[in-house]
C-alpha angles and dihedrals in degrees: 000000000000121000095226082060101036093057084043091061092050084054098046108159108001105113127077125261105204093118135013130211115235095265095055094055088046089056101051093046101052086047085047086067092032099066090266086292113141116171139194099222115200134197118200091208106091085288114133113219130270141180117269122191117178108313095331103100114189091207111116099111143353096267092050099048076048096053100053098046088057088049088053089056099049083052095059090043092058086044101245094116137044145180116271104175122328106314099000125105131185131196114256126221089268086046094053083047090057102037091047088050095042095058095033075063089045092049082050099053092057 
């Protein structure tokens, strides 16, 4: 696992949640609809890994690839997220709180 993650996960729920960056609340949306699953996805052919929930793959460019996994960490330090096995992650019940909040506002908003 990455080392940005994997320091992430040693740090699980120590940072505050009083607001979330745009790809962590993209994050926890698109798992909300995904069973909670959220995946590092990696290819072995010169590709550099990304995060994969249900059939919506971060993966365009670099940045962006980038951009995601760092949302993802964010994600584990406020506690919303944690390891399931390897590179698997699953909403916790906090997670599921604040996904299901985030596209109830986004229903709203429509």
């Amino acid at each position: 696992m990455l080392h940005e993650l994997s320091k992430a996960v040693e740090e699980f729920d120590t940072v505050s949640d009083d607001k979330l960056g745009y790809f962590e609340e993209e994050i926890l949306g698109f798992a909300f609809f995904a069973d909670g699953e959220i995946k590092i996805e990696t290819n072995y052919y010169l590709e550099t890994p990304y995060v994969s929930i249900g059939n919506q793959n971060y993966k365009s460019d670099a940045r962006v690839k980038a951009n995601y996994r760092s949302g993802l960490a964010q994600t584990i330090r406020k506690g919303f997220v944690d390891q399931w096995c390897g590179n698997s992650f699953l909403l916790t019940e906090k997670g599921w709180n604040k996904a299901e909040y985030i596209v109830e506002d986004i229903k709203r908003s429509l």
